[in-house]
C-alpha positions, 0 to 999 in steps of 0.5 A, a space after each residue: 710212319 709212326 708220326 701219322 699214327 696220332 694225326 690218322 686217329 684223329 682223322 677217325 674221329 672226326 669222320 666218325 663226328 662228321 657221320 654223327 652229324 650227317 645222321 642228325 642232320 639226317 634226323 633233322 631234315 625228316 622231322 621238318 618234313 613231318 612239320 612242314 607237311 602237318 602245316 600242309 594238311 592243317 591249310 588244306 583242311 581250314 581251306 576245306 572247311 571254309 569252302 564247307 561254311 561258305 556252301 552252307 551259308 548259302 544254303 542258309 545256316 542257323 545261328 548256332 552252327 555258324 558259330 560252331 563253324 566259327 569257332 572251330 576255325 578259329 581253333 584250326 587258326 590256333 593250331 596252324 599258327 603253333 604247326 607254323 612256329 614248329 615249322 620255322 623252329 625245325 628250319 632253325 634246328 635243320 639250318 643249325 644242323 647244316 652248320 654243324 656239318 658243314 664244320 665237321 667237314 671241313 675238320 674232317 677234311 683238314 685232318 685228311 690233308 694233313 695225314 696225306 702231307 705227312 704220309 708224302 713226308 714220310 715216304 720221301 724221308 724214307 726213300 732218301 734213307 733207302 737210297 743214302 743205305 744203297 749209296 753206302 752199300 754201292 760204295 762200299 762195294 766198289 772200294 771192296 771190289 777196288 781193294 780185292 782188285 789192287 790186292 791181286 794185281 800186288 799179288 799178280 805182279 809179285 808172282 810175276 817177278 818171282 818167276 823172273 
C-alpha cells in the first residue's frame, strides 16, 4: 500500500481544490444573482417612472418638470446600462467559474481512479504473495509430514525385522 500513499494525497488535494472551486463557484453565482436582480429592480423602476411622466403628461406638466423627468431617466438609462454590463461581466466570471469546476472535477475524479487501480493491484499483489507463502507452507507440510511418515515406516519395518 505504500505506492497509493503518494497518489491517495494527491487525490486530497485536488478535493480540497475542487471544494475551493465549488465554493467560489458558489460565490460566483450569488454575486450574479445580486446583479441580475439590481438590473431588475433598475427596469422596474424606469418602467414605473415612465408610466408616472406618461400620467403627468396627460394631466399637463410645466417645462421644467419635464426635464427633470427627462433627465433623471436618462441617469437611470446610464445606471441600467453599467448594472447591465456588471451583469454579463458576473456571467463571465460564473461561466469561468463553471470551467474551473468542471476542471477540478475531472482532476479529482482522474486521481480517484487511479488510486482505486492502484489499491486493486495492491491487493491482487498481496493476495498472490499470501497464497505463493500458504503453497510454501502446505508443502512444506507435506514433505515434513511425507518425511515423518517414511522415517517411522524405516523404523517400523526395522522394528519388525528385529523381532524376527
Amino acid at each position: 500500500m505504500a505506492a497509493t500513499f503518494p497518489m491517495k494525497r494527491l487525490h486530497e488535494i485536488a478535493e480540497t481544490s475542487l471544494d475551493t472551486a465549488v465554493a467560489t463557484l458558489g460565490t460566483l453565482n450569488q454575486e450574479l444573482q445580486q446583479h441580475e436582480e439590481k438590473l431588475l429592480l433598475l427596469f422596474n423602476y424606469r418602467d414605473e417612472y415612465q408610466q408616472r411622466l406618461r400620467y403627468a403628461t396627460n394631466t399637463g406638466l410645466g417645462g421644467a418638470c419635464m426635464r427633470n423627468f427627462h433627465e433623471f431617466l436618462e441617469r437611470l438609462e446610464q445606471a441600467i446600462m453599467q448594472q447591465h454590463a456588471l451583469v454579463v461581466d458576473a456571467r463571465t466570471r460564473v461561466e469561468s467559474g463553471r470551467s474551473e469546476w468542471r476542471a477540478r472535477q475531472r482532476k479529482s475524479m482522474a486521481f480517484g481512479t487511479l488510486v482505486q487501480r492502484l489499491e486493486t493491484k495492491e491487493r491482487h499483489i498481496e493476495a498472490s504473495r499470501e497464497q505463493k507463502l500458504q503453497d510454501a507452507f502446505a508443502s512444506r507440510t507435506t514433505r515434513a509430514t511425507l518425511h515423518m511418515h517414511g522415517h517411522a515406516m524405516t523404523v517400523s519395518s526395522s522394528t519388525a525385522k528385529n523381532r524376527s
